[in-house]
DOMI-586309 format. One record per residue: x, y, z negated of N, C-alpha, C in turn; residue number from 0. Coordinates in nm, 3 decimals, m for minus. Example, Ala and Ser with C-alpha at 12.3 -4.5 7.8 and 13.67 -1.06 7.14 Angstrom:
! DOMI-586309
     nc1     nc2     nc3    cac1    cac2    cac3     cc1     cc2     cc3 pos
   1.319  m0.569  m0.780   1.230  m0.450  m0.780   1.320  m0.330  m0.780   0
   1.285  m0.225  m0.708   1.367  m0.106  m0.714   1.290   0.003  m0.787   1
This chain:
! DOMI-586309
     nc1     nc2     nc3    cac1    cac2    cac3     cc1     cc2     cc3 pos
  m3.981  m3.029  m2.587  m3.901  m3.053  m2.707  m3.771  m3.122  m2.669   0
  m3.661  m3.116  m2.721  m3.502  m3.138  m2.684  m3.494  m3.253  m2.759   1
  m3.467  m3.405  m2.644  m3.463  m3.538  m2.732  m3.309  m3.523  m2.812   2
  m3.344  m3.564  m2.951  m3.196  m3.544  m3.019  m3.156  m3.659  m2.992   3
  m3.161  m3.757  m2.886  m3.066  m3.849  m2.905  m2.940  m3.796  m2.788   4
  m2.992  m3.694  m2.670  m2.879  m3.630  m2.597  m2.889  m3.500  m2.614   5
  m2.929  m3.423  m2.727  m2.921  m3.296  m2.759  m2.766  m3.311  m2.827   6
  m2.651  m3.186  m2.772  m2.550  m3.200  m2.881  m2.575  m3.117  m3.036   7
  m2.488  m3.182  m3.086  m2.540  m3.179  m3.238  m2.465  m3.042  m3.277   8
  m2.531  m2.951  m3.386  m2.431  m2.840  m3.340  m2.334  m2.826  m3.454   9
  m2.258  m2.737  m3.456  m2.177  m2.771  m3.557  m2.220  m2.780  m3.697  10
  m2.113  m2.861  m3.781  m2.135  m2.858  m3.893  m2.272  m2.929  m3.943  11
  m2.348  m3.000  m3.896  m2.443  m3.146  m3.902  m2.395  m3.219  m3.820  12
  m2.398  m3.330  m3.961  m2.429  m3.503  m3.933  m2.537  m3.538  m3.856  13
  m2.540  m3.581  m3.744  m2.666  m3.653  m3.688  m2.714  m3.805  m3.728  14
  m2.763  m3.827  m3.829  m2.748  m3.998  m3.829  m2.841  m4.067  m3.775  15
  m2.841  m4.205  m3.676  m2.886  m4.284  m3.584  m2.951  m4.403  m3.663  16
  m3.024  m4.372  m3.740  m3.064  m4.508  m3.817  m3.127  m4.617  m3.750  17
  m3.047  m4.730  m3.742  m3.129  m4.837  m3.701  m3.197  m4.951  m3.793  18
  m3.263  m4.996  m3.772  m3.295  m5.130  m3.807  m3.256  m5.246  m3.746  19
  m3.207  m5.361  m3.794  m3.122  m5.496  m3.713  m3.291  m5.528  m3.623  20
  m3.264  m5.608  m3.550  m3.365  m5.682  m3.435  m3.436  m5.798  m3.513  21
  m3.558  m5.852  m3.467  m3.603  m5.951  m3.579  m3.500  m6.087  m3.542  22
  m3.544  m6.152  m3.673  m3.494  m6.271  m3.691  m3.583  m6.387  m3.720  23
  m3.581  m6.491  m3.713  m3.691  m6.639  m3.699  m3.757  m6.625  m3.854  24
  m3.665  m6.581  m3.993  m3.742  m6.538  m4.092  m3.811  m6.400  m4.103  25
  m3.784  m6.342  m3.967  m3.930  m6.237  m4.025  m4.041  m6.278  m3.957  26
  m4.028  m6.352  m3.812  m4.115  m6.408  m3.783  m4.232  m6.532  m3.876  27
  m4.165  m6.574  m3.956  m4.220  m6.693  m4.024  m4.259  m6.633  m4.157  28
  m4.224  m6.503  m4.159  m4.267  m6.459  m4.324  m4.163  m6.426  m4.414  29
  m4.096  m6.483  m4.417  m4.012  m6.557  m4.508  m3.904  m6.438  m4.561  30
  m3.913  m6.411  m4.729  m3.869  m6.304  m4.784  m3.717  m6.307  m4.740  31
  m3.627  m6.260  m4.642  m3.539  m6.244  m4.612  m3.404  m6.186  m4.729  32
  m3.404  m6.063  m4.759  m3.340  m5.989  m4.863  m3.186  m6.022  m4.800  33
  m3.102  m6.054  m4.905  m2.958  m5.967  m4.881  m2.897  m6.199  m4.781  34
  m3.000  m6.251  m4.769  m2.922  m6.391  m4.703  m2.923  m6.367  m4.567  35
  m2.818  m6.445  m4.560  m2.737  m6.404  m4.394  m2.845  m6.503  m4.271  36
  m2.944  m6.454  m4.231  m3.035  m6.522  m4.161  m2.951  m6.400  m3.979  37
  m2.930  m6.489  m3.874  m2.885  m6.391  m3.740  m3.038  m6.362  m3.691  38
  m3.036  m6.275  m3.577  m3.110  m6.261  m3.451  m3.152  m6.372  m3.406  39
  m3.281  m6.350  m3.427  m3.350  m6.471  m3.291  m3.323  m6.384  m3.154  40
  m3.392  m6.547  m3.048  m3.361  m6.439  m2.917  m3.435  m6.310  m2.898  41
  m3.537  m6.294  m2.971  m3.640  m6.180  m2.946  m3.541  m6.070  m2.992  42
  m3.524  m6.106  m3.138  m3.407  m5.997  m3.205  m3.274  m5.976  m3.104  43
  m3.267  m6.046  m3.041  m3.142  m5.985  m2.903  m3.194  m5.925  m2.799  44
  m3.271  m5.905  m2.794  m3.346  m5.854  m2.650  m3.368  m5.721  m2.737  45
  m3.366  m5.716  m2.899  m3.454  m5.568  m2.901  m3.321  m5.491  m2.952  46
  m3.219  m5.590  m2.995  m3.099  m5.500  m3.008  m3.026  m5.427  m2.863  47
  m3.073  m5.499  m2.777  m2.987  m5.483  m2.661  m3.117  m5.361  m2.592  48
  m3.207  m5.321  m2.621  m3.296  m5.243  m2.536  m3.270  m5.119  m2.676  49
  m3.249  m5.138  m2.823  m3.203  m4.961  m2.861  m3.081  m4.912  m2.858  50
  m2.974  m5.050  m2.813  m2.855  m5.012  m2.755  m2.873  m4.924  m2.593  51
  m2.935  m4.974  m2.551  m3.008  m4.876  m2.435  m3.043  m4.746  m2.442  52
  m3.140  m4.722  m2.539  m3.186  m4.611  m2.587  m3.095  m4.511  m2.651  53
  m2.964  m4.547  m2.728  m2.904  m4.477  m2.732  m2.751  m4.455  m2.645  54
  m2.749  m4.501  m2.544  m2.678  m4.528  m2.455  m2.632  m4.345  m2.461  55
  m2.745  m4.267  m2.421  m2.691  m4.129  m2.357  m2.694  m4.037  m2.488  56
  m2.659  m4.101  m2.604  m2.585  m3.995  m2.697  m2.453  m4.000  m2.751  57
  m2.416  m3.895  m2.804  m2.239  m3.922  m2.841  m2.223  m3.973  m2.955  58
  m2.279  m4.086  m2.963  m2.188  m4.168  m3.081  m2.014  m4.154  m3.102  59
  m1.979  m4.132  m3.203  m1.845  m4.146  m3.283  m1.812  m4.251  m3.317  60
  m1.905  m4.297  m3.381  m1.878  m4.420  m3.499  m2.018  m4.500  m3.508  61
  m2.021  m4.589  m3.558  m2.104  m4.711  m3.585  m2.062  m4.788  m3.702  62
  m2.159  m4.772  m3.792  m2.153  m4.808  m3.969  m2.242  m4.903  m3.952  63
  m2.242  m5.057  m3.973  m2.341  m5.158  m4.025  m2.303  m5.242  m4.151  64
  m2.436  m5.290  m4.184  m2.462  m5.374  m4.312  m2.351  m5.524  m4.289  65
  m2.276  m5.566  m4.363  m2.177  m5.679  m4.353  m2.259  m5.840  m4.313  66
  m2.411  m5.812  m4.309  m2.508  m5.923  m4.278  m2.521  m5.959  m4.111  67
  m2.497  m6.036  m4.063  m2.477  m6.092  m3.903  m2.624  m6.004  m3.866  68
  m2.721  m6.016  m3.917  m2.798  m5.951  m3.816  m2.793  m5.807  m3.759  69
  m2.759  m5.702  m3.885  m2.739  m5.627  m3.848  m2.590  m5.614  m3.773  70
  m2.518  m5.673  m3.818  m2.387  m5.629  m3.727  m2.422  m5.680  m3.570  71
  m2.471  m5.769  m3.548  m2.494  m5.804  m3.394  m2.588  m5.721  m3.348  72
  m2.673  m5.619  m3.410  m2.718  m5.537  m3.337  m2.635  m5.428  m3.315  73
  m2.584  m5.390  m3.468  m2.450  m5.267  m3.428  m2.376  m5.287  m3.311  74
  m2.328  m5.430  m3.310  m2.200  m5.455  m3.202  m2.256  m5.377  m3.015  75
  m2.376  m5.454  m2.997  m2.480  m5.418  m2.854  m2.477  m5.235  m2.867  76
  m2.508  m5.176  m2.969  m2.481  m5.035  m2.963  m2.351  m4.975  m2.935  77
  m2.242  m5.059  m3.037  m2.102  m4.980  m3.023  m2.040  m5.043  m2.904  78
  m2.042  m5.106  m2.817  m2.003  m5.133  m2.727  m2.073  m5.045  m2.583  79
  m2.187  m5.026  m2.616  m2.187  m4.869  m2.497  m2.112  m4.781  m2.525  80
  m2.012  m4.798  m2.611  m1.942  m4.616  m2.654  m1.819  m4.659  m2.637  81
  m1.793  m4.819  m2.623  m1.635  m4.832  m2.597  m1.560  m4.809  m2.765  82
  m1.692  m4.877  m2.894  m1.642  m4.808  m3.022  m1.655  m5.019  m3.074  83
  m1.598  m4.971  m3.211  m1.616  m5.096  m3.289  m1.654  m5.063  m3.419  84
  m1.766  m5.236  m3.460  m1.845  m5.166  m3.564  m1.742  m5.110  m3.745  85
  m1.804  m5.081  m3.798  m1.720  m5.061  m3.918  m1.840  m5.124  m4.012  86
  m1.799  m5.255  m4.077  m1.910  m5.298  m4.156  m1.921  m5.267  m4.322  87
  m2.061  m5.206  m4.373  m2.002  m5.194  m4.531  m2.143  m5.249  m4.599  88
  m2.009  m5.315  m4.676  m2.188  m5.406  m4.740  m2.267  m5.371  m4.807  89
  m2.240  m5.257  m4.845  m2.322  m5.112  m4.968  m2.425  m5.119  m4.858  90
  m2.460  m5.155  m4.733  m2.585  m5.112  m4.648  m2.664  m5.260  m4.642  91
  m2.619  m5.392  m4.722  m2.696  m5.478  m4.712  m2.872  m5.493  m4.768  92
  m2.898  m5.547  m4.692  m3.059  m5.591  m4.776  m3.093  m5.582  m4.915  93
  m3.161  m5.551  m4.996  m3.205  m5.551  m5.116  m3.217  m5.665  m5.093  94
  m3.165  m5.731  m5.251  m3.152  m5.882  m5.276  m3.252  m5.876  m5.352  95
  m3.361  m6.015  m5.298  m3.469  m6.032  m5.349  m3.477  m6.166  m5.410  96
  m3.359  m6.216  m5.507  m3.339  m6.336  m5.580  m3.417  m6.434  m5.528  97
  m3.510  m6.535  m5.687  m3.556  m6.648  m5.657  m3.637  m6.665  m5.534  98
  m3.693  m6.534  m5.459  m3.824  m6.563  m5.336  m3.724  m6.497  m5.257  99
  m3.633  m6.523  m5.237  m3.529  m6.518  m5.069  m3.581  m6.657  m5.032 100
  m3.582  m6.642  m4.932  m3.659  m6.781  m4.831  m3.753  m6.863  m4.829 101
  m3.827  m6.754  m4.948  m3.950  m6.826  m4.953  m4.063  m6.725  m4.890 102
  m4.198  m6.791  m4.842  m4.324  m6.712  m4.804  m4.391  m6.679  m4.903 103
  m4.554  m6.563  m4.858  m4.580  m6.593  m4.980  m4.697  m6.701  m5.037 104
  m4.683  m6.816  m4.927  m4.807  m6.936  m4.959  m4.708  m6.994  m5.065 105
  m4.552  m6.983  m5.066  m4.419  m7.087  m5.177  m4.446  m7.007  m5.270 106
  m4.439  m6.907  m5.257  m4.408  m6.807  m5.430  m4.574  m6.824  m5.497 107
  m4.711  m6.898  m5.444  m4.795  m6.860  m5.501  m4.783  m7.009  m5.565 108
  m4.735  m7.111  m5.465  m4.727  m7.255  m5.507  m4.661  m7.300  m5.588 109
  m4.569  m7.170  m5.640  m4.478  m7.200  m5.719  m4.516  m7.165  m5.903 110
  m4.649  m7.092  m5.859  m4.689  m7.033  m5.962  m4.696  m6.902  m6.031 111
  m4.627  m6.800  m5.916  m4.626  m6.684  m5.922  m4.661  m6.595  m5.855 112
  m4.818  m6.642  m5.784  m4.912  m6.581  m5.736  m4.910  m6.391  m5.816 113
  m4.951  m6.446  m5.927  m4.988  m6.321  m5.985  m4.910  m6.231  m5.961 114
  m4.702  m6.233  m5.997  m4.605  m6.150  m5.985  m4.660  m6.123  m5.849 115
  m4.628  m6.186  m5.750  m4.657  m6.159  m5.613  m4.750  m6.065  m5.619 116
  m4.877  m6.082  m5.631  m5.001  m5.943  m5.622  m4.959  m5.815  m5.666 117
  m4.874  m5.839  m5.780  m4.856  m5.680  m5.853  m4.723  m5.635  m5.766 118
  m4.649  m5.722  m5.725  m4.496  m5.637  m5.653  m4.581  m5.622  m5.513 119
  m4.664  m5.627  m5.466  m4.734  m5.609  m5.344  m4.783  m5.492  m5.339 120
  m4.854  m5.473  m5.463  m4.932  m5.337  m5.489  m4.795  m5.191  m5.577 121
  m4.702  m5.265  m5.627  m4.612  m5.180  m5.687  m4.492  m5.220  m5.664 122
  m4.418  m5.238  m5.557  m4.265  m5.312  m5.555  m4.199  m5.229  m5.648 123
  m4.172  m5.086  m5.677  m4.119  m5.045  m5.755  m4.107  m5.116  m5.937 124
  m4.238  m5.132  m5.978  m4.235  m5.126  m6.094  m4.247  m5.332  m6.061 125
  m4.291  m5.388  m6.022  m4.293  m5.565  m6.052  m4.143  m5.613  m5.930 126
  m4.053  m5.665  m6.010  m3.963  m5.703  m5.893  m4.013  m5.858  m5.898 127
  m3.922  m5.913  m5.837  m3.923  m6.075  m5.736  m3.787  m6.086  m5.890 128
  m3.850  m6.233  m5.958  m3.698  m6.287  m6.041  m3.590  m6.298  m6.008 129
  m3.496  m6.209  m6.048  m3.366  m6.206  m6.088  m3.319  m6.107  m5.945 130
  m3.397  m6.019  m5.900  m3.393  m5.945  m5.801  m3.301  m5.798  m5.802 131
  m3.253  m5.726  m5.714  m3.193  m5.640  m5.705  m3.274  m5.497  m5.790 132
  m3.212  m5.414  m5.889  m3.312  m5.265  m5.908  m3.331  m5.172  m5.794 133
  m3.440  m5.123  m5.789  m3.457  m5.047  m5.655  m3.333  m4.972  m5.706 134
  m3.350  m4.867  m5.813  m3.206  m4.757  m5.845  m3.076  m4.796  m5.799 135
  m3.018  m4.956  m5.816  m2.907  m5.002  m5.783  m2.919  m4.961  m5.638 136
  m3.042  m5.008  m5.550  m3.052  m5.007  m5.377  m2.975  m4.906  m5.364 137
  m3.059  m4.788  m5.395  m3.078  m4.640  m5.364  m2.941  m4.609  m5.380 138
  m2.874  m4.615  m5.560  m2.705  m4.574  m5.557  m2.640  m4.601  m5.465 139
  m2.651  m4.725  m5.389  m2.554  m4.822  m5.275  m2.547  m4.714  m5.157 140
  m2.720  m4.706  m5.137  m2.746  m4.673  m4.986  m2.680  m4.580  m4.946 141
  m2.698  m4.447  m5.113  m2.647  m4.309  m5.098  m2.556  m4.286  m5.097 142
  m2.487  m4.356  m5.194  m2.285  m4.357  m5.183  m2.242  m4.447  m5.028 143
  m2.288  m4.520  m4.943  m2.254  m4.542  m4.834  m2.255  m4.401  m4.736 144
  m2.355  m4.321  m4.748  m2.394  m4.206  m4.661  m2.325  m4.110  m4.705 145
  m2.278  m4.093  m4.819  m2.193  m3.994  m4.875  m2.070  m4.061  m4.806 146
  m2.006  m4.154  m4.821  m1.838  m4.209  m4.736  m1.890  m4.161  m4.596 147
  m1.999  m4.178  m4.565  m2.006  m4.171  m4.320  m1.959  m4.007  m4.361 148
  m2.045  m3.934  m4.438  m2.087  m3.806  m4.409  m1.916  m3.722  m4.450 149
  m1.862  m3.824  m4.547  m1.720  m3.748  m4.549  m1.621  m3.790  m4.443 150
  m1.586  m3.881  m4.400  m1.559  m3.926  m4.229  m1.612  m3.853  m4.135 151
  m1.677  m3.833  m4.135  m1.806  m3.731  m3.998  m1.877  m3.628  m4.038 152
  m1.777  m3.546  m4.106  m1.907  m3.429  m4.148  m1.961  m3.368  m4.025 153
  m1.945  m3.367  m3.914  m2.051  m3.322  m3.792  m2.029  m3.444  m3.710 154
  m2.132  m3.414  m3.594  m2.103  m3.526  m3.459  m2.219  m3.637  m3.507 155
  m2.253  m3.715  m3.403  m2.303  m3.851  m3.401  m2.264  m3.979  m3.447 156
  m2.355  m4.045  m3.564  m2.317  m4.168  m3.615  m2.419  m4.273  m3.611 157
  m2.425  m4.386  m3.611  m2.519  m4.495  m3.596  m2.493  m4.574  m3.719 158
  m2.605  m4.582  m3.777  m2.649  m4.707  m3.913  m2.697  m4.765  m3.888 159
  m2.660  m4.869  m3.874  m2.744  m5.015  m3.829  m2.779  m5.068  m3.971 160
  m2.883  m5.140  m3.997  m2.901  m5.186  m4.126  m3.052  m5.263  m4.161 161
  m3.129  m5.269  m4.247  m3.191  m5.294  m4.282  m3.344  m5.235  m4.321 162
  m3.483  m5.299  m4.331  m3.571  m5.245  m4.342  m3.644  m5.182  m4.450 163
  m3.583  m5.267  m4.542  m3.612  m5.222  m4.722  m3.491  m5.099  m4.757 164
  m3.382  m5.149  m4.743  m3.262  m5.048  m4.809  m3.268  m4.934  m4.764 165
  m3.276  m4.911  m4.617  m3.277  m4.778  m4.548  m3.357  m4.677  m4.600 166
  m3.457  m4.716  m4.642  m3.590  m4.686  m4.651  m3.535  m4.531  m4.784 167
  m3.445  m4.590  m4.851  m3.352  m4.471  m4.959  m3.337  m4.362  m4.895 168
  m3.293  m4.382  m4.771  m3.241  m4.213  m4.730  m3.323  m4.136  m4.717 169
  m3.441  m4.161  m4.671  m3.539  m4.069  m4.661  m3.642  m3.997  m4.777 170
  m3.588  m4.107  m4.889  m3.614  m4.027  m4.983  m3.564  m3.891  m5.026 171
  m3.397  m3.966  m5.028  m3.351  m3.862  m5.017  m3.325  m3.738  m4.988 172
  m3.368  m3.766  m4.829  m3.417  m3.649  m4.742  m3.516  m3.571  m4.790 173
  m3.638  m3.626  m4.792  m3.696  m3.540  m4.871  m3.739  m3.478  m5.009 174
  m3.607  m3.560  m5.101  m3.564  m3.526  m5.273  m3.705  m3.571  m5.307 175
  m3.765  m3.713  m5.298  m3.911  m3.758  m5.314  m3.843  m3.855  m5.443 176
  m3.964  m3.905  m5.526  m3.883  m4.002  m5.617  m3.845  m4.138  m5.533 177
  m3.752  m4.245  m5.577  m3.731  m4.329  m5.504  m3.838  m4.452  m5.509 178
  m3.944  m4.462  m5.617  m4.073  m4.553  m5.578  m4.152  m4.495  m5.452 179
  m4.089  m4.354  m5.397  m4.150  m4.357  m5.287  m4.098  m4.430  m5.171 180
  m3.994  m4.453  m5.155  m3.914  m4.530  m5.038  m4.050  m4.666  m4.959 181
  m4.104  m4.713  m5.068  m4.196  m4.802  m5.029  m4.329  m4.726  m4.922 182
  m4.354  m4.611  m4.938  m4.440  m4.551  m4.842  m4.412  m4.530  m4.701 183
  m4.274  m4.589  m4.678  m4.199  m4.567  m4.551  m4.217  m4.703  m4.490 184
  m4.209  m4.699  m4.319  m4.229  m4.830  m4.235  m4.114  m4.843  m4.138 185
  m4.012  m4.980  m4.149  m3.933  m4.936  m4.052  m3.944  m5.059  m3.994 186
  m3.972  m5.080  m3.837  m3.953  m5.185  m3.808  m3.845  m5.234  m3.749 187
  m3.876  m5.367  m3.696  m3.728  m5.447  m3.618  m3.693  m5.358  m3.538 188
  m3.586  m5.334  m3.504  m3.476  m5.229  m3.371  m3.542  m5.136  m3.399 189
  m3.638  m5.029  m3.522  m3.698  m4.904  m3.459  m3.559  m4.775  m3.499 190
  m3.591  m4.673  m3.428  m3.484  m4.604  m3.421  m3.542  m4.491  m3.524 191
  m3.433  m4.422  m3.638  m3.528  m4.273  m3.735  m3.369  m4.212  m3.685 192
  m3.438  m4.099  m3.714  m3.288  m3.988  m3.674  m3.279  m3.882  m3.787 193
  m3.180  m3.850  m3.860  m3.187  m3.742  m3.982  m3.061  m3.676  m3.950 194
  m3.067  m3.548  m3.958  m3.001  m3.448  m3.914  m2.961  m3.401  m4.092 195
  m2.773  m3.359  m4.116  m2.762  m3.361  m4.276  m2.668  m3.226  m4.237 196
  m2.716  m3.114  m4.295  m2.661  m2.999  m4.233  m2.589  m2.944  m4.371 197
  m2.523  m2.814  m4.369  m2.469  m2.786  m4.457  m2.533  m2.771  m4.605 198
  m2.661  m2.730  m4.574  m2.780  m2.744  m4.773  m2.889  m2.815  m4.739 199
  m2.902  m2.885  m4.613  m3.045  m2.953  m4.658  m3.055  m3.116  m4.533 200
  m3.097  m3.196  m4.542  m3.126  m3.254  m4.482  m3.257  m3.210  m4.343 201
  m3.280  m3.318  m4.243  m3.451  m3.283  m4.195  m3.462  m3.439  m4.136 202
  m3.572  m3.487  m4.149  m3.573  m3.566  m4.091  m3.593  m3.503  m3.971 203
  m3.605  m3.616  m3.857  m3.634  m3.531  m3.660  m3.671  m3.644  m3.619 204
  m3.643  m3.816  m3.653  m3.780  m3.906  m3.605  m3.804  m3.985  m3.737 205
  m3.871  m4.072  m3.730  m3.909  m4.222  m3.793  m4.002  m4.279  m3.697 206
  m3.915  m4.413  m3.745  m3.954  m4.545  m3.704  m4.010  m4.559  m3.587 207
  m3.947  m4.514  m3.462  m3.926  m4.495  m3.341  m3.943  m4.624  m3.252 208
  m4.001  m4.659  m3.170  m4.009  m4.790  m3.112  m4.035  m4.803  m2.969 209
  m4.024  m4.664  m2.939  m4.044  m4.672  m2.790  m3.994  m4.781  m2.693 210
  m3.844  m4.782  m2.704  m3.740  m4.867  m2.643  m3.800  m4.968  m2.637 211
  m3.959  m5.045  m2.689  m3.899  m5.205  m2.725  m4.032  m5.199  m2.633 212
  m4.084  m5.109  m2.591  m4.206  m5.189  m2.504  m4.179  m5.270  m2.365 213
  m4.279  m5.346  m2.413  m4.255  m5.451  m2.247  m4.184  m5.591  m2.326 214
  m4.166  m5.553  m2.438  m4.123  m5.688  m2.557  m4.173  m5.743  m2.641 215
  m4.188  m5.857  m2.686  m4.311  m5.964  m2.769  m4.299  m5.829  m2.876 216
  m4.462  m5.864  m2.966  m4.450  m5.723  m3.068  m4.373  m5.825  m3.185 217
  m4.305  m5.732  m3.242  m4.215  m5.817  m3.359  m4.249  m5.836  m3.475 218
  m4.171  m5.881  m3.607  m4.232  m5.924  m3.693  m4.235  m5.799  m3.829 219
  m4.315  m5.773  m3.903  m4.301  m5.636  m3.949  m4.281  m5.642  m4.098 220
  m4.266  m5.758  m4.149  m4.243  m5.808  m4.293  m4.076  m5.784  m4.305 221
């Protein structure tokens, strides 16, 4: 099988390089992250710098990340094998997860909202976190960001660096699924998905890819 990360792309498809940023000390600890500017721990630098590796031998163009330090410091370790610089847009930030940003969930139960917690666990779609982002808002963001790469780059190689919740939109997309499905998707720290956007249809060609990171502490998957 022909790895698409050095297969050339043929004409007339977008190749997109989806990443996920590297962990950070709040995914390690739990701790509902969402759209606050938490960086890379050192683990999260070691795993940005090993799928900057991994995509070392494809032709990146361009490099699109979320305006949040974590993901851009992983973008940066990628666009700097290409001799490129990142282009940051904040339409690719984290779903903002209001009052339980920085909290676990032993705070949100202590706080008295055990119960919300159980049902957005079992349904993130339908129970949000107070005063939290709409998944629909996510999804509009994610898709009108991919619509601007895809009119900049309608063919050739691009890299999205970004996030683990938000990303999670395109592939709905991809496969025209409703968007409470986005939650059936797993992306972890640094894993690499690849979607190929051709003239009428999308395909996906990986998810949540993690080869690159073996031989590295396992990371945090919240």
């Amino acid at each position: 099988m022909t790895d698409p990360i050095r297969a050339v792309v043929p004409e007339g498809v977008l190749r997109l390089f989806i990443v996920r940023h590297g962990v950070t000390e709040w995914n390690t600890a739990g701790r509902m992250q969402g759209s606050s500017d938490i960086p890379l721990s050192p683990l999260g630098v070691r795993q940005a710098r090993a799928v900057a590796e991994r995509l070392a031998a494809s032709s990146l163009t361009a490099v699109y990340t979320s305006d949040l330090s974590r993901a851009a410091e992983t973008g940066r370790y990628i666009a700097e094998r290409h001799g490129l610089q990142i282009r940051m847009m904040p339409e690719l930030r984290e779903t903002m997860l209001g009052d339980w940003e920085g909290m676990t969930d032993a705070e949100i139960v202590a706080r008295g909202e055990g119960d919300l917690l159980a049902d957005y666990r079992c349904d993130p779609a339908a129970f949000r976190p107070p005063g939290s982002e709409p998944i629909e808002s996510v999804a509009t963001r994610i898709w009108h960001a991919r619509e601007v790469i895809a009119t900049a780059h309608p063919t050739g190689a691009v890299a999205m660096v970004g996030h683990g919740g938000s990303m999670r939109a395109l592939f709905c997309d991809a496969l025209r699924a409703p968007i409470r499905c986005m939650f059936g998707f797993r992306l972890d720290n640094a894993s690499l998905s690849i979607v190929d956007y051709g003239p009428t249809r999308a395909a996906i060609r990986t998810l949540n890819d993690t080869h690159h990171l073996r031989g590295l502490l396992e990371d945090a998957s919240s």
